[in-house]
C-alpha positions as CSV (number, residue, x, y, z in Angstrom):
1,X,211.9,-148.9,-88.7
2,X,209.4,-150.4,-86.0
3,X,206.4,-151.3,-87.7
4,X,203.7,-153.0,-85.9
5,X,201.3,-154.4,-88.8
6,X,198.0,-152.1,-88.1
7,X,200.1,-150.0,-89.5
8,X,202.5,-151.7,-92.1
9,X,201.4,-151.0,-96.0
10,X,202.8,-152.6,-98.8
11,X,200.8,-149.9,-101.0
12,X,204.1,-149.4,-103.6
13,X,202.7,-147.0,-105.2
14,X,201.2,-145.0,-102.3
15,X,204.9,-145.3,-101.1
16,X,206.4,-144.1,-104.2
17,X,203.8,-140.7,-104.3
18,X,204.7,-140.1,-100.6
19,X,208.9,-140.3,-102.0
20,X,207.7,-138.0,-105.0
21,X,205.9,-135.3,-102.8
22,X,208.2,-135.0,-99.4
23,X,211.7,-134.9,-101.4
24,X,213.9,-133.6,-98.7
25,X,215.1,-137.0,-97.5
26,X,217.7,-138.1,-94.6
27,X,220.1,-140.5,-96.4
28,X,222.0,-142.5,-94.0
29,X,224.9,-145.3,-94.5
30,X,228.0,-147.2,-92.4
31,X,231.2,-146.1,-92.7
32,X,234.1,-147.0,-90.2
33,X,233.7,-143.9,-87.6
34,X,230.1,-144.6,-87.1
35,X,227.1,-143.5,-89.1
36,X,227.3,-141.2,-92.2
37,X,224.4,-138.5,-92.4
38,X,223.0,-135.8,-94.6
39,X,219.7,-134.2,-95.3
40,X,219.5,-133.8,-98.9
41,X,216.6,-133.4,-101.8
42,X,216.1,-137.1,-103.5
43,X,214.3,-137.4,-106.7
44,X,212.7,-141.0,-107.1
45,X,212.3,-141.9,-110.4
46,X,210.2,-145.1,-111.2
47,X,210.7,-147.9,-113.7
48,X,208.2,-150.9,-114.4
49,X,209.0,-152.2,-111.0
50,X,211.7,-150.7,-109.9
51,X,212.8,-147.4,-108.2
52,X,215.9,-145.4,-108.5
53,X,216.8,-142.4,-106.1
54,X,218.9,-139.6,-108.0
55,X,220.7,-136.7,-105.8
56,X,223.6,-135.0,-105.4
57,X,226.5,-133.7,-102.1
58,X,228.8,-131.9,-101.7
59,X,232.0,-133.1,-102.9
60,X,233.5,-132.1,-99.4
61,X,230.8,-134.3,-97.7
62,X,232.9,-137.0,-96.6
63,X,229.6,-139.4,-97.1
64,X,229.2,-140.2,-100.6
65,X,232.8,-142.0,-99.8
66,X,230.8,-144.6,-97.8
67,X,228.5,-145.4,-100.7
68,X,230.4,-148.4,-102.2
69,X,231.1,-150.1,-99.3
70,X,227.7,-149.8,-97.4
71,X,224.1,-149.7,-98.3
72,X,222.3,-146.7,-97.7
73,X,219.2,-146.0,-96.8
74,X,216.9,-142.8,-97.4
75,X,214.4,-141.6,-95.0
76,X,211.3,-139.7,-96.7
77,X,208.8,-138.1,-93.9
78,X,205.8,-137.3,-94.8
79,X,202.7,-135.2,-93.1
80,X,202.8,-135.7,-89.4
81,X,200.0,-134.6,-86.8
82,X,199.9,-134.3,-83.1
83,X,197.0,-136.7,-81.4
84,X,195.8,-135.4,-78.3
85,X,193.8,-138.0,-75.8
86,X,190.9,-135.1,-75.9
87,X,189.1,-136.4,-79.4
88,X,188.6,-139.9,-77.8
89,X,186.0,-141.4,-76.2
90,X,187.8,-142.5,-73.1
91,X,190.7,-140.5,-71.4
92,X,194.0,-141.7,-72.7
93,X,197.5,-140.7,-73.5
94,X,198.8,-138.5,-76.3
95,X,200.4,-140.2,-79.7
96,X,201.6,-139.1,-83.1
97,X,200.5,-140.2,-86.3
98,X,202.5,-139.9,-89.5
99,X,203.4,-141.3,-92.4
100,X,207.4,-142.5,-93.4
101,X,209.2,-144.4,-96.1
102,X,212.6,-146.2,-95.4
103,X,214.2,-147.0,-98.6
104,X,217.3,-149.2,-98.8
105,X,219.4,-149.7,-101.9
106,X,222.9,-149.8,-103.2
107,X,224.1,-146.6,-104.6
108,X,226.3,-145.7,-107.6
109,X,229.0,-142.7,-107.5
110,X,227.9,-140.2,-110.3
111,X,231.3,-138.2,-110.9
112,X,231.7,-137.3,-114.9
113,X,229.7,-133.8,-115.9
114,X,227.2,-135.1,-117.9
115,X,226.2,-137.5,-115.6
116,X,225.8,-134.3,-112.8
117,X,224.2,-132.2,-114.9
118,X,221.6,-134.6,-115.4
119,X,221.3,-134.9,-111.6
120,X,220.7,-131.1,-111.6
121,X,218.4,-131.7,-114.2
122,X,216.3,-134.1,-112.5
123,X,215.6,-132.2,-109.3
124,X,214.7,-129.5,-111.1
125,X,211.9,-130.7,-113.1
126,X,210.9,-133.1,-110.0
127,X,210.5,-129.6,-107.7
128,X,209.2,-127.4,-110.7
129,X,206.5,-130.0,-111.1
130,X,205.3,-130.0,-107.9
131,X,206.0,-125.8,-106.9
132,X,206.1,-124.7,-110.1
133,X,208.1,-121.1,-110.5
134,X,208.9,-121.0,-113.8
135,X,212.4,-121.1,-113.6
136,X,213.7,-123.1,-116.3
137,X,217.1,-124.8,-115.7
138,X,220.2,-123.0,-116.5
139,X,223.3,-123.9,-115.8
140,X,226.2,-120.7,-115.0
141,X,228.8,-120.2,-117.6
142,X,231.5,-119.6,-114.6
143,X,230.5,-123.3,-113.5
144,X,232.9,-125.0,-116.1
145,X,233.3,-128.6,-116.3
146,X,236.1,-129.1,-114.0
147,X,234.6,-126.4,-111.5
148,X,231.4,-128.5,-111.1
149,X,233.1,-132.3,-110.4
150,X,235.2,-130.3,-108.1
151,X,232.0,-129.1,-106.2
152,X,229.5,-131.7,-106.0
153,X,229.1,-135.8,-106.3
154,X,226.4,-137.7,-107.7
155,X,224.6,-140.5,-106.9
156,X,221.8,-143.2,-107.9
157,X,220.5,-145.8,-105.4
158,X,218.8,-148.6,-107.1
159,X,215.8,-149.2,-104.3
160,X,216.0,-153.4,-103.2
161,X,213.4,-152.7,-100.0
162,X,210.8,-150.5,-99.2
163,X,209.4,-149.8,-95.2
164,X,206.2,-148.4,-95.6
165,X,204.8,-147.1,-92.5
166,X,201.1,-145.4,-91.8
167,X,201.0,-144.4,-88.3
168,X,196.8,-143.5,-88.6
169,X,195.0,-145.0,-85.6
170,X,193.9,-148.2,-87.1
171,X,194.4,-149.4,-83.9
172,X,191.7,-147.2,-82.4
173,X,187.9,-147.4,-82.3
174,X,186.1,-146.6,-85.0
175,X,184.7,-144.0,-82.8
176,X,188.3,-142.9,-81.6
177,X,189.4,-142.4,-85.1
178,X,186.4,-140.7,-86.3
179,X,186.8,-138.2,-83.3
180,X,190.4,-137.5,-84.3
181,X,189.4,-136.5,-87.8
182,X,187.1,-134.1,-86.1
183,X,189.7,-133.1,-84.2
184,X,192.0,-132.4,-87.0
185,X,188.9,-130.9,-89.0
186,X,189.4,-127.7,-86.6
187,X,193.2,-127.2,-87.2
188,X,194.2,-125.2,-90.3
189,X,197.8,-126.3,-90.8
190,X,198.9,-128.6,-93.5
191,X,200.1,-131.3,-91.8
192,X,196.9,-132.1,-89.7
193,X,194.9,-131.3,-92.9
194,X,197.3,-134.0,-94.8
195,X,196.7,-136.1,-92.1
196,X,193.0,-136.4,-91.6
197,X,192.7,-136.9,-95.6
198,X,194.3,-140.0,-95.3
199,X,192.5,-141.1,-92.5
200,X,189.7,-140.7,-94.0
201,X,190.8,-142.6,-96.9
202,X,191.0,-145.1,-94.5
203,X,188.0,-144.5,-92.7
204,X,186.1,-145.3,-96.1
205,X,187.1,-148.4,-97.0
């Protein structure tokens, strides 16, 4: 990922909350015919100074085949905003801001029952925690053993690099940026609101 330094961060753990709260990741890796792609939910789990990514596919998805031979690497998106010229100072052209994590790790083949059940388990107290329903997990008694490692593979990707990019107009003015936050005040969606909070973040230091 192209990431000019205004707005490279090596904040791990601002990295690791962005991973925690956008879940639905793009997990990508190399395999013979060309890239291997699927949009999947991802639970990071943290350790001292490590991070582990836990999900699960399809057993018919041909990707998790790739995982031992190339490493694989997760894209998390987080909020994103429109920036229109209009909320600077000086006319100028239109840009994005947004916040992304590339993470890049070898993964591990989860195939036995226990070990997928525990995958199951995982995302479901990582998106109960966060959108609580109270749905507690429960596991069919017509999904057997042997009919659940038919259906879906497992896998864990020990993280070895992070890309940490905040796209937030620190390369603007301070008057620029302060008339984007503005800007953004006056939109109600969640993305623009996500988006101004953490420029204002910045805005404050």
């Amino acid at each position: 990922m192209y990431s000019p330094s205004a707005f490279r961060s090596s904040d791990q753990n601002e990295a690791f909350e962005l991973m925690d709260y956008f879940p639905f990741a793009t997990v990508v890796c190399a395999s013979t015919g060309g890239l291997e792609i699927s949009h999947l939910p991802v639970t990071p789990k943290r350790y001292d100074s490590s991070i582990e990514l836990i999900g699960h596919m399809a057993r018919a998805n041909t990707q998790w085949q790739c995982f031992k031979k190339s490493p694989v690497t997760v894209i998390f998106n987080g909020p994103h905003s429109y920036i229109t010229p209009k909320w600077y100072r000086r006319n100028d052209v239109p840009t994005w801001n947004y916040m992304a994590v590339h993470a890049r790790g070898t993964a591990e083949v989860i195939e036995d029952y226990s070990g997928l059940v525990g995958c199951l388990k995982d995302l479901t107290a990582h998106v109960e925690r966060h959108w609580p329903s109270g749905w507690e997990f429960f596991m069919p008694e017509d999904l057997s053993n042997d009919r659940l490692v038919k259906s879906i593979v497992g896998f864990r990707i020990k993280v070895e690099n992070i890309n940490f990019k905040k796209k937030l107009s620190q390369n603007r003015s301070h008057e620029d940026q302060d008339g984007v936050i503005k800007g953004l005040t006056q939109r109600g969606d969640d993305q623009s609101r996500m988006i101004r909070r953490e420029m204002e973040k910045i805005r404050a230091k």
